[in-house]
N, C-alpha and C positions, 0 to 999 in steps of 0.2 A: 148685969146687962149682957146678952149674948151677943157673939160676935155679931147674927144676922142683924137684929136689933140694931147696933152698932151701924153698923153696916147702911142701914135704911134709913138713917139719922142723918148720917151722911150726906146719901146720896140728897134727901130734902132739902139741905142747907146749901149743896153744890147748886141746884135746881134755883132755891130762891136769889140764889148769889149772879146768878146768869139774867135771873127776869129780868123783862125787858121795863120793866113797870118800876119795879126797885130801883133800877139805875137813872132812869130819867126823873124820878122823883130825889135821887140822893145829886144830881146831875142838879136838878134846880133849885135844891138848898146852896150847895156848893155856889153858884152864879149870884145869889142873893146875896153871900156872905161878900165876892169878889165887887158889885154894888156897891157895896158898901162901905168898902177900904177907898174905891176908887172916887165916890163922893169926896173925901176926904181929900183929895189929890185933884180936882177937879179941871185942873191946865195941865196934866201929864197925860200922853196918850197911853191904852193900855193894849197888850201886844200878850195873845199865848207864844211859852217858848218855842211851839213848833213854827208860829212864823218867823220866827230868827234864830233857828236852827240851833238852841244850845242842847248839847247830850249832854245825859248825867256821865253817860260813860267817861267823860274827858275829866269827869269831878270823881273816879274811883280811887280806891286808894291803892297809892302806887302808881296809878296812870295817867296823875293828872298832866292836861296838858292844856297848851293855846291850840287849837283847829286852824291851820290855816285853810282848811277846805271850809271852815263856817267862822270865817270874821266877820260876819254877820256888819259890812261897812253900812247896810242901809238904814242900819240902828243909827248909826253915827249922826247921818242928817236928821234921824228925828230927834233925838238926843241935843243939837244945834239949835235945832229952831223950836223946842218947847224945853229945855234946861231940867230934862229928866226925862223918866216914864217909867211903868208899870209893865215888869213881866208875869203870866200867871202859870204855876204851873202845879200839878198834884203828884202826889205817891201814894204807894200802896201799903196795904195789911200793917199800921202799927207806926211808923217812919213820921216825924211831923213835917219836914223838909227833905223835896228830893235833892241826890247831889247836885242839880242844874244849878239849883237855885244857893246849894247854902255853897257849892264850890267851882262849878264852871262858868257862872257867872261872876264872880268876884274874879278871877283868874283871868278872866277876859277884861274887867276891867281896872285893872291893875297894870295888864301888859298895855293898853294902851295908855294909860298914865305916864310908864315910863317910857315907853318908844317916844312919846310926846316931848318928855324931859329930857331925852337923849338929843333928838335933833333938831331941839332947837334950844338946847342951854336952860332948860327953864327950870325952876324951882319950883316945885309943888308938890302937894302927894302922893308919895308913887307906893305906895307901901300896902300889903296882902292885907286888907279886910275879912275879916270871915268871923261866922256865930259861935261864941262859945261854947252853947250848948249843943254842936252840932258838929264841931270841928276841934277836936282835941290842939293843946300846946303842940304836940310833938307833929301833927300832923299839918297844923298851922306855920313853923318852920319848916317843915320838907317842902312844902308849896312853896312859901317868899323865898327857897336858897334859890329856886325855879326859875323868878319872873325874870330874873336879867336875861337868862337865855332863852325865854320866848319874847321877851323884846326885841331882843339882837334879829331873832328869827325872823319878825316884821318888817323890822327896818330895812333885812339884808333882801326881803322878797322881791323889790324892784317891781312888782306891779299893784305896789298901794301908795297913793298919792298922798304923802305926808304932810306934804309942805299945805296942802287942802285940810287932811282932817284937821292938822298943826291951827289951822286959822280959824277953823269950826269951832271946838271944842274949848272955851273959854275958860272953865273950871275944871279941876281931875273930877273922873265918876268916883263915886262911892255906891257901894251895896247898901239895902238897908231890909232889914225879913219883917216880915205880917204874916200872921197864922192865928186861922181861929181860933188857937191857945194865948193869942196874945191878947196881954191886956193892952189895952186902946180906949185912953183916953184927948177926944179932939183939943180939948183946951188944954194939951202938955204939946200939939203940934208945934216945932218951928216953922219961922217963917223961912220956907229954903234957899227965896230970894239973896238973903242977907247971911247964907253961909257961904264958907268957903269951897261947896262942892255939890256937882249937881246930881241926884239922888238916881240912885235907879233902885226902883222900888220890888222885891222881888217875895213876891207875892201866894206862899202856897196855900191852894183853895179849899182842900178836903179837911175835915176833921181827922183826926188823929186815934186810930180805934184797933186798940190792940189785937182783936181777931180779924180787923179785916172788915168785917161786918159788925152792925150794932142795930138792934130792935128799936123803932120811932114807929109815933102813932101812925098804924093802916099801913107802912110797909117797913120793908129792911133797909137801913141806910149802908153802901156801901164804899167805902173808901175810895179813890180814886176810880171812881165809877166811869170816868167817860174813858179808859186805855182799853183795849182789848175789845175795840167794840165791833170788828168784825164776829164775835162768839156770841153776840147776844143782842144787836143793832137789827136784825131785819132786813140790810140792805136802808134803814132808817140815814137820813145825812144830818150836821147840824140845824141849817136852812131848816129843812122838811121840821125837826123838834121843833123849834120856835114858832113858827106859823102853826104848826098844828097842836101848840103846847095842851088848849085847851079837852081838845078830843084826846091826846091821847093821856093823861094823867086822868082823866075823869072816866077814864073804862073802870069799870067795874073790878074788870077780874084782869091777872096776868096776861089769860090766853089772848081775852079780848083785845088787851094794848097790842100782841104782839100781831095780830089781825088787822089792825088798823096799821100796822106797821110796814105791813107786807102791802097793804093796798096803797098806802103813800107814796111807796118805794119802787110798785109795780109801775105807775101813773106819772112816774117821775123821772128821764131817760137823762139819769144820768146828773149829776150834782152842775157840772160846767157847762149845761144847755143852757140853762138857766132859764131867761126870757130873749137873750141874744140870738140873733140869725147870723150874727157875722162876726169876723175875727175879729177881738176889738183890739188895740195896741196893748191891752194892760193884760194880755194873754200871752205874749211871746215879747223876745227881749233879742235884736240883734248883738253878735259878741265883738265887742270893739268897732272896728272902722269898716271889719268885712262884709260881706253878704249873707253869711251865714246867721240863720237866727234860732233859738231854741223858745220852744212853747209848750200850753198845753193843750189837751184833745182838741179845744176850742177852736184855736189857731189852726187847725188842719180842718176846719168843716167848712162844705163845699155850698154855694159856689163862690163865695167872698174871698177864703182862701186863694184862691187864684187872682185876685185883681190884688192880692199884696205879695204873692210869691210866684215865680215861676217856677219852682221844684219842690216837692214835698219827699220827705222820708220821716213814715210814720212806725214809731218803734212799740206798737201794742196789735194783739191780736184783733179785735175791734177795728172795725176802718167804716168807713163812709164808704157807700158803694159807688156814689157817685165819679168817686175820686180813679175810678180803676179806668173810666175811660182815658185818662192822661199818659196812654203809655210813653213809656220813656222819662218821663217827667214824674212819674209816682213811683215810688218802692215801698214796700210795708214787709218790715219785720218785726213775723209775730212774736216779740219777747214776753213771754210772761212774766208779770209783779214777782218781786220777791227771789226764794231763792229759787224755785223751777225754773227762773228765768234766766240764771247767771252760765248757764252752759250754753245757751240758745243764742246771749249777748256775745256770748267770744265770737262764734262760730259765726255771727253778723258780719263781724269788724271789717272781713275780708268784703263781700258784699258789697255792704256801704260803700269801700273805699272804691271798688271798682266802677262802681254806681255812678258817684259826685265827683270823677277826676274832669273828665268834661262838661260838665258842667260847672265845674269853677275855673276853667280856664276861658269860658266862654264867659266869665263874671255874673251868671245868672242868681237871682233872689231864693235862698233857699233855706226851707223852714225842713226842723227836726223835732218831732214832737213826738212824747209819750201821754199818759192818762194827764200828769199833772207839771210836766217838763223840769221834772225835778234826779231823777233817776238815770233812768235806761238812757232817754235823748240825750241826756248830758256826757253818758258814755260813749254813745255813738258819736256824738261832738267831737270830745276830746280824741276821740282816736283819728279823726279827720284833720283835727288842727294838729296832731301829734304830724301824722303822716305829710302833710303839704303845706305847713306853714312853718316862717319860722317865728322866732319868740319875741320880732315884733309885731306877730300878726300881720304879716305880708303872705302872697301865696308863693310856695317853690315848689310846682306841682311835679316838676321834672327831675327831683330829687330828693328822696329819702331821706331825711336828716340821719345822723348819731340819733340813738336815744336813749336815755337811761331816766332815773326814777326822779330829777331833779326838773330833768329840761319836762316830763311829763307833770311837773306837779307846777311849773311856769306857767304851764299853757292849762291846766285849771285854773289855777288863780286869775287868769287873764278871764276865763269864762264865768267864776263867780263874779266877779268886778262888773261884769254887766248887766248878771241875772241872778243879784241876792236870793233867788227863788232855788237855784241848784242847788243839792247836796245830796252828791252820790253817796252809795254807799261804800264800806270797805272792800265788799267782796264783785263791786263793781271795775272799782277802779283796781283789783288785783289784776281781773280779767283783762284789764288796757295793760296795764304794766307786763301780765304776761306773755298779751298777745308780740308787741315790741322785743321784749328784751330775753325771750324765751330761745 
């Protein structure tokens, strides 16, 4: 075979591995199989890892750790009132289990078994669960020498209510893996009721394919097909897939789905418009006792927004035009997603702060919102509560506090606690920690 040869082989398989057509059809095998387990479990709610914020990164080796930027406590109440649940999550090219699933999930609940056993004397199981076949001995020990000191680290946070999750959480969690490699037979299920620990079911969805891709009749299946779907989505959202499951799997050809892709996506302004006209509360989240509130695009559209806020600071280039007649009371910085946007976010902080100093001494309603109130707003947040509050969330607008990386990582944790929905990134909250202590 000649190199070009070679070459053109390639680029076909790059090409079929992107269609848009391959992935939603490897996307709806994948969902049939997640069905399927969940039938099985059918009093446990089921939860993608992205809505409760586990990263594999925290399950690398070497790095494992507890997040306390993603302690994901809203798990915890669902966890209370259905005595389990189901997370679902996939990997790529080969992997049967990503590390969310086979180690920063078990990590996560493990440390709260023991933070649990620690303060409150209790006896139960506190001890590192993890897959054998996914989690070697030696790797399995580096983790449990671990848990005692991310428990310690919970307990010492002072803004997680123990003595609550303490009376929630009846049973310790246990991890437990499903993979389409697994064999699954219903009539060997227990009944979870009558164990001693309440399951959390962790779930990964894709089949297991050594190149990544694998030929099935009339297209290519490919591995954790739904990541990366800004490269080959269309502007396509999940919504828009489902509703239009039908049209778009029954195109004919590649080009055609990704045609219909682009006409869904043109027609559709936007995933959080939805059918809503108005802010609804389940769009933004006040943080503590204050005035201040963190949302997404939703929470900032006009003119509802104003009968629930009196101040808006919108941190996405995108704005509602409506909004600009509010002078004084509207600020929009244009941060861009991602990393174009983390030099733009420092370079706000100052802004901001000089923005909202009066208008938080004047006590006024004030929403902070990005695309999804998970990012940017929660930086511009934290740099507000950094600068004018202190760490019992009272305003001290009239002085500066000290600050260094702990009393900043206080006053996040104060703001996750109100909006399990936050979670900045790293190289956001460098940009706060910078801007501070620089």
């Amino acid at each position: 075979m000649t190199a070009r040869t070679r070459s053109a082989r390639t680029t076909r398989t790059c090409n079929a591995y992107l269609e848009c057509l391959n992935r939603l059809r490897s996307i709806e095998e994948d969902a049939a199989f997640v069905k399927e387990i969940a039938a099985l479990f059918p009093s446990l709610p089921l939860h993608k890892v992205h809505s409760v914020y586990f990263k594999s990164t925290d399950g690398h080796m070497g790095q494992w750790d507890f997040n306390m930027r993603r302690s994901n406590l809203h798990l915890l109440d669902i966890l209370g009132e259905h005595g389990g649940c189901i997370i679902v999550d996939s990997t790529r090219r080969g992997k049967r289990i990503p590390d969310s699933l086979s180690k920063t999930i078990p990590i996560w609940c493990s440390t709260f078994n023991r933070a649990i056993a620690k303060h409150i004397n209790l006896s139960w199981d506190t001890s590192f669960h993890s897959l054998p076949s996914a989690v070697s001995r030696s790797e399995h020990a580096q983790i449990e020498a671990r848990i005692d000191e991310f428990a310690q680290r919970l307990l010492r946070s002072g803004t997680i209510d123990m003595d609550r999750i303490s009376s929630m959480l009846k049973k310790p969690l246990r991890p437990l893996w499903y993979t389409p490699q697994s064999s699954i037979f219903i009539n060997d299920l227990p009944n979870f009721e009558e164990l001693p620990f309440w399951p959390v079911i962790c779930l990964s969805a894709s089949q297991a394919v050594e190149s990544g891709c694998q030929a099935r009749p009339g297209y290519l299946y490919v591995q954790g097909s739904g990541d990366d779907q800004e490269a080959w989505c269309h502007g396509l959202t999940p919504r828009l897939f489902w509703q239009n499951r039908a049209l778009l799997l029954g195109s004919g050809s590649a080009a055609e789905c990704e045609k219909h892709a682009r006409q869904l996506a043109r027609s559709n302004d936007a995933e959080e418009e939805e059918s809503s006209s108005s802010a609804s509360a389940s769009s933004f989240n006040y943080i503590g006792h204050t005035n201040i509130a963190i949302g997404s695009r939703l929470s900032g559209k006009p003119p509802s927004c104003w009968d629930t806020f009196d101040v808006v600071i919108n941190c996405t280039p995108l704005e509602y035009e409506d909004n600009r007649k509010h002078k004084g009371y509207y600020l929009q910085l244009p941060i861009p997603e991602g990393k174009r946007g983390q030099q733009a976010l420092f370079e706000s902080i100052p802004t901001a702060l000089a923005f909202v100093h009066d208008h938080l001494v004047k006590n006024r309603r004030i929403l902070i919102h990005c695309a999804k109130g998970q990012d940017r707003s929660v930086g511009i947040a934290l740099a507000i509560f950094v600068n004018y509050f202190d760490l019992q969330g009272n305003l001290s607008a009239e002085q500066k506090p000290y600050v260094n990386k702990e009393i900043i990582q206080e006053h996040l944790m104060r703001i996750i606690s109100s909006r399990p929905k936050a979670s900045p990134s790293r190289a956001t909250l460098k940009k706060v920690n910078t801007f501070f202590m620089s």
